[in-house]
C-alpha positions in Angstrom: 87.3 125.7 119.6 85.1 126.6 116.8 85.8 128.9 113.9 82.6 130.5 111.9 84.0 131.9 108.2 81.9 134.1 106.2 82.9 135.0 103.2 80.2 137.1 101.7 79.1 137.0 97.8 80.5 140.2 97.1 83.8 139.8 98.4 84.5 136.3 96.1 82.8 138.7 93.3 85.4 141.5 94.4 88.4 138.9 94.5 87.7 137.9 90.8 86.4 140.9 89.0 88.7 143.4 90.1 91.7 141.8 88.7 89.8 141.1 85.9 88.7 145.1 85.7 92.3 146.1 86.1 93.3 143.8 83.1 90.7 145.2 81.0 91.9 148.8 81.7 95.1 148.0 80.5 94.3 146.0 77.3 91.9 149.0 76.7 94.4 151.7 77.1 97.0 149.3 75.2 94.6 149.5 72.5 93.5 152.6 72.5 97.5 153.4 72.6 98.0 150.9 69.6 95.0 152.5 67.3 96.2 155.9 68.3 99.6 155.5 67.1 98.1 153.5 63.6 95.7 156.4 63.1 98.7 158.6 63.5 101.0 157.1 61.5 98.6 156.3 58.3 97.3 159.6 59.2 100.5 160.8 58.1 101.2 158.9 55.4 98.1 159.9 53.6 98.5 163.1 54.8 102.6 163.8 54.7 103.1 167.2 54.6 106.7 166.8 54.4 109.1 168.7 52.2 109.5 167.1 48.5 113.1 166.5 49.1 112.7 164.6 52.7 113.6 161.1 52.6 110.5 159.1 53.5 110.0 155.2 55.1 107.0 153.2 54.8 106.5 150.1 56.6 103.0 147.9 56.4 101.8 144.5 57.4 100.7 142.0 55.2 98.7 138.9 55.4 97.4 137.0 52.1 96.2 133.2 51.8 97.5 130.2 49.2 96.5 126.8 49.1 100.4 125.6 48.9 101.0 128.0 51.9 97.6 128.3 54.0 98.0 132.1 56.2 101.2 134.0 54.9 102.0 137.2 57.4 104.5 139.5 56.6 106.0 143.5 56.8 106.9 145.2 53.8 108.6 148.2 53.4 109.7 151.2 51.2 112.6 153.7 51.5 112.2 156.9 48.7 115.0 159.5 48.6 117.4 162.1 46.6 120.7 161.5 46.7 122.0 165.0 48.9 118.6 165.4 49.4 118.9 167.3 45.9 115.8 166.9 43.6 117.5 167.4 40.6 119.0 164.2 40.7 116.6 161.0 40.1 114.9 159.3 43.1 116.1 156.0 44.5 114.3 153.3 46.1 115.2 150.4 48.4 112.3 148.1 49.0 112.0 144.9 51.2 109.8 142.3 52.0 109.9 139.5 54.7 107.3 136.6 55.5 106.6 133.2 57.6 103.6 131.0 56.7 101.8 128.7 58.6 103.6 125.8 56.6 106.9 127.2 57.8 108.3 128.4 55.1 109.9 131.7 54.9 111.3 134.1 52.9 113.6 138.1 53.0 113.3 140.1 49.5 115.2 143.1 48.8 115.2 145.6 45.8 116.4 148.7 44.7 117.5 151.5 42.3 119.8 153.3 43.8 121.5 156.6 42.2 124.0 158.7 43.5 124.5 162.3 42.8 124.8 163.5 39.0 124.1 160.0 38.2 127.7 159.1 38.5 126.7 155.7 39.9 123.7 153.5 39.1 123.5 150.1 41.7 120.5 148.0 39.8 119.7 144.8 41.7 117.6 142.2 43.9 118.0 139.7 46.5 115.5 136.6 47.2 116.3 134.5 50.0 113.3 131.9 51.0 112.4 128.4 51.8 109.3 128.4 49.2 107.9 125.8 47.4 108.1 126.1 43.4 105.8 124.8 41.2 107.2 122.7 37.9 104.9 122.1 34.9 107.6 120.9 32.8 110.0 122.7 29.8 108.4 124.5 26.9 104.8 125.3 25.8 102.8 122.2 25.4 102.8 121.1 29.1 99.5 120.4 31.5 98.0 123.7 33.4 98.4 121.3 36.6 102.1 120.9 38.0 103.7 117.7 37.7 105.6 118.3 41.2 106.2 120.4 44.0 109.5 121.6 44.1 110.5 122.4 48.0 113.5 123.6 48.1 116.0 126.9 49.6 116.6 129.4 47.6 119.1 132.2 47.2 118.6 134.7 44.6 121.1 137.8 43.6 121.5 139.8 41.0 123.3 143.1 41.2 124.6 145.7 38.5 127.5 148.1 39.3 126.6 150.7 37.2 129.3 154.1 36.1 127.9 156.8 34.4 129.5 157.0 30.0 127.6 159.4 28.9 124.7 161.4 29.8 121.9 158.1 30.7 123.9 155.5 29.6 125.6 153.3 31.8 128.3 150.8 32.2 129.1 147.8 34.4 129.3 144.3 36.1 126.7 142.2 36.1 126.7 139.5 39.0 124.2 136.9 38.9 124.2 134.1 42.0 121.2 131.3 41.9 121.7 128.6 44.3 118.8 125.6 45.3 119.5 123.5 48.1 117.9 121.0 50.2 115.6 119.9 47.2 112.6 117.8 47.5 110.6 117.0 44.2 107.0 116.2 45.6 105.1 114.9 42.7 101.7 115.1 41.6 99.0 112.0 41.8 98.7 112.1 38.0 102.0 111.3 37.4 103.5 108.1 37.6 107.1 106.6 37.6 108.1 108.0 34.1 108.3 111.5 35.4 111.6 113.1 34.0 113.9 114.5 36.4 115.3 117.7 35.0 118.7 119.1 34.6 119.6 120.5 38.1 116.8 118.5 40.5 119.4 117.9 43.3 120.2 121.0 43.4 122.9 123.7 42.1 125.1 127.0 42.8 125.6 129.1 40.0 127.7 132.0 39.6 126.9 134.2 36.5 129.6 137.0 35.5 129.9 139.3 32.8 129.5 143.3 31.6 125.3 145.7 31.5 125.2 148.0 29.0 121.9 150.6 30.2 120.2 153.3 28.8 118.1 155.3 31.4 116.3 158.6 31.4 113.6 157.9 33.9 113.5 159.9 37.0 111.2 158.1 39.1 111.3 154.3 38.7 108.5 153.9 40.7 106.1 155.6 38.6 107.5 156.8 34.8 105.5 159.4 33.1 108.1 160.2 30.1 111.3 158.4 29.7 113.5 155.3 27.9 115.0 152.3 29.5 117.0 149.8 27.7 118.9 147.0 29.0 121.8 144.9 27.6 123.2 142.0 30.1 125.2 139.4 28.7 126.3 136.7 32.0 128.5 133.4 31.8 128.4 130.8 34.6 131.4 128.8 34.8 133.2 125.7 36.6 136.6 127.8 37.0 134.6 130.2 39.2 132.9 127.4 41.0 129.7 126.8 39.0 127.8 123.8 39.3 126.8 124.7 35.3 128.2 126.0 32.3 125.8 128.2 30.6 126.1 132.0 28.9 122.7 134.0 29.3 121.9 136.6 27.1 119.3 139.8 28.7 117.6 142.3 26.8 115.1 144.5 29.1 113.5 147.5 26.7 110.9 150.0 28.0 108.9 153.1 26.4 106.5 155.0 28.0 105.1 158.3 26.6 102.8 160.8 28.5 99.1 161.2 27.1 98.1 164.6 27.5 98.4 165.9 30.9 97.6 162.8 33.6 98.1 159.6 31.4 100.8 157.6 30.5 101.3 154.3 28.0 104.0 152.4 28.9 105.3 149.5 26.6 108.2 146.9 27.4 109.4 144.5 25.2 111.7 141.7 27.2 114.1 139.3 25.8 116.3 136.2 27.5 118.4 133.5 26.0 120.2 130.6 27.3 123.0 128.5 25.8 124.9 125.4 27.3 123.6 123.7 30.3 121.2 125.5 32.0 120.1 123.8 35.3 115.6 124.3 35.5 115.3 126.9 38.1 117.4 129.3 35.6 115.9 128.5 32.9 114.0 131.4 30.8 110.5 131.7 32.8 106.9 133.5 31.7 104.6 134.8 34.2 104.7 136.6 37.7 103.7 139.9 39.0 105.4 141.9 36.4 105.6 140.6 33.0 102.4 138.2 31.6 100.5 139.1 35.2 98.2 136.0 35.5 100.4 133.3 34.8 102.5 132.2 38.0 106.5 132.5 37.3 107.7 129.9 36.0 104.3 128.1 34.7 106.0 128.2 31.3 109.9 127.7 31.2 112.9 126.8 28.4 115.2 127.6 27.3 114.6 131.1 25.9 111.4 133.7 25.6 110.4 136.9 24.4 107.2 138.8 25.7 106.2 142.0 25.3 103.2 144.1 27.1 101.4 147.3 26.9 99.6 149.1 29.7 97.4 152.8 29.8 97.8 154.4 32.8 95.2 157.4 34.1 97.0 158.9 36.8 94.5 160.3 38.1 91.0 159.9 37.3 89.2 163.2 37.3 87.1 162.8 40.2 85.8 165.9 41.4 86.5 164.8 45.2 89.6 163.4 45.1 92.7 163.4 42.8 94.7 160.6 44.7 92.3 157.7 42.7 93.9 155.9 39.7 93.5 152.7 36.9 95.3 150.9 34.6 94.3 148.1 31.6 97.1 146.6 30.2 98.0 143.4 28.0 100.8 141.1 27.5 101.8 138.1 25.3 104.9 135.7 24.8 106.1 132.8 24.6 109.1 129.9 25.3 111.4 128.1 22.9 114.0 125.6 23.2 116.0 126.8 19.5 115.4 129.9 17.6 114.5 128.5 14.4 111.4 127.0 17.3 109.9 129.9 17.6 106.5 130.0 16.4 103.5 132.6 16.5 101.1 129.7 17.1 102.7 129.1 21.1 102.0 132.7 22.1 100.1 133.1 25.2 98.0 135.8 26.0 97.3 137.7 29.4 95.1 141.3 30.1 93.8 143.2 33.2 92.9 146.3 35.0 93.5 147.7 38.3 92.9 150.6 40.5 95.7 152.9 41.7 95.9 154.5 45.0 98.8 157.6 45.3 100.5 157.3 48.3 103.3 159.7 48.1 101.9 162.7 46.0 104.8 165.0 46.4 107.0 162.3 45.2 104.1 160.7 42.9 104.0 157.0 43.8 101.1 155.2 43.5 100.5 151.5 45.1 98.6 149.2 42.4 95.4 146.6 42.8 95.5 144.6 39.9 93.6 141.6 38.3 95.0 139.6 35.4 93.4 137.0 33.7 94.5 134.7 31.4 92.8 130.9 29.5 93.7 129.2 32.4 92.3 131.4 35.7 93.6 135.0 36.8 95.1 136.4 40.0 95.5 139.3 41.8 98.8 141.6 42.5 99.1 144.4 45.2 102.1 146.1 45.3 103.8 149.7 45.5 105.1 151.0 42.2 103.9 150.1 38.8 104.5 146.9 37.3 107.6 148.0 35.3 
């Protein structure tokens, strides 16, 4: 008995492409889904037509590219609101930031200002928790612009003030400081051979830091100051009787003007101090640079055991543009330096940074602005994107 199959063209075209057409349709309306909800929800951003005193959450991908790294993807987020949803008292923030890179490492950051209402509490702090590679040029000013090693290491970062209202915008507290490196790995550079110097705290360390904040405050939006005074007084000691790898007292001074300019602008000044005495392990040692204070030098390129810098910045918030108002810039312009003793400290190992950048406001009921800048220093520049000013 004989069997004759056909199977016509069409039909093994039908048995391929239709599944393939039914995928499509779904990928397409997943997309079209996915864009519509992105439009919608940057649409409102942009656009929020919320009340002044409604609590508002921002959340954004990132995705940014280093050498030491390759691909870095992350989310970042920002949480704005009133305490009682009262706009008479000052506006808090809680930000965070998390990230993988392709070179698995990782890393959870968490900030904030928190007030609560009439000021009667101020909680000041941070928390860095990663598995990021640091970057060690060596102690004081006279080392090489190329690091001497790779540090690869964990880190755990927290600081925290606990903050009760004295008087009216001064404050009173604790001060916790924790720092602990684990599971370190110095990778050092070609150029350097076997007389590299190990430095105090290389295998690692846990460090508890306890003591009293002093803090003057009048801003009311810490995210962008037009007119106010911040001062900061910490004084920490890290100790063996509260399980301290180090003995070391750490001295904090954080000071910060800013005056409006007419109507729109604003110069903002900041003058930072930080002093070390005992023995202070290298990752808590006073550092210069990152995206705040000397922008352009990466933190910690210059480390010892004290510093003072200082920085000035001119903000035009906005520019007068006749078809927008939400379009902003800043130039600013730091300097400071390191030093092992205070009778060390010299004019002549000053280092210099300067930039501009472009300001974009996100929030303008609750002006917040997020900030594009560039800083460049002798040895190269970077950029910084970020909500918030720089300080």
């Amino acid at each position: 008995m004989t069997f004759n199959l056909k199977i016509s063209t069409y039909s093994l075209i039908g048995l391929y492409v239709k599944p393939f057409i039914i995928i499509t349709l779904i990928c397409s309306v997943t997309t079209l889904n996915a864009q519509s909800f992105f439009k919608k929800y940057f649409n409102n951003l942009i656009n929020n037509k919320s009340d002044i005193e409604q609590p508002q959450l921002l959340l954004y991908p990132t995705v940014s590219y280093a050498p030491e790294t390759t691909w870095e993807i992350g989310l970042s987020s920002l949480y704005v609101y009133y305490a009682k949803r009262d706009t008479i008292n000052r506006l808090s923030e809680i930000s965070g930031f998390t990230f993988f890179t392709l070179e698995q490492q990782y890393g959870l950051w968490l900030d904030h200002a928190i007030y609560s209402d009439s000021d009667r509490w101020f909680l000041l702090g941070k928390l860095r928790f990663q598995s990021f590679p640091l970057y060690y040029h060596g102690i004081g000013t006279n080392t090489p612009k190329e690091y001497t090693a790779r540090v690869d290491a964990n880190q755990v970062f927290i600081k925290e003030r606990i903050l009760k209202k004295i008087k009216k915008n001064l404050f009173l507290g604790l001060e916790i400081d924790y720092q602990s490196l684990s599971a370190v790995d110095f990778v050092l550079a070609k150029s350097m051979n076997n007389n590299f110097k190990f430095p105090l705290g290389s295998n690692g360390s846990n460090n508890l830091g306890l003591g009293v904040g002093l803090v003057y405050d009048s801003r009311h939006n810490v995210l962008n100051v037009r007119d106010g005074f911040f001062s900061e007084l910490g004084i920490l000691n890290s100790n063996s009787v509260w399980s301290s790898n180090y003995n070391f007292t750490s001295i904090y001074s954080d000071t910060r003007f800013y005056k409006p300019m007419g109507s729109k602008n604003v110069l903002a000044t900041q003058l930072l101090g930080q002093f070390n005495f005992g023995d202070i392990p290298f990752n808590q040692l006073s550092q210069l640079g990152g995206e705040s204070m000397m922008r352009g030098y990466y933190y910690g390129r210059y480390r010892d055991n004290h510093q003072l810098a200082a920085q000035a910045e001119y903000r035009f918030l906005p520019i007068p543009f006749h078809f927008t108002n939400r379009i902003g810039a800043a130039v600013f312009a730091s300097t400071g330096t390191v030093f092992n003793k205070i009778e060390n400290l010299s004019i002549h190992n000053l280092k210099f940074s300067a930039g501009a950048g472009l300001r974009f406001l996100l929030f303008p009921k609750k002006d917040i602005w997020t900030r594009v800048d560039y800083a460049f220093t002798r040895e190269g520049g970077g950029f910084y994107l970020f909500i918030g000013e720089a300080f």
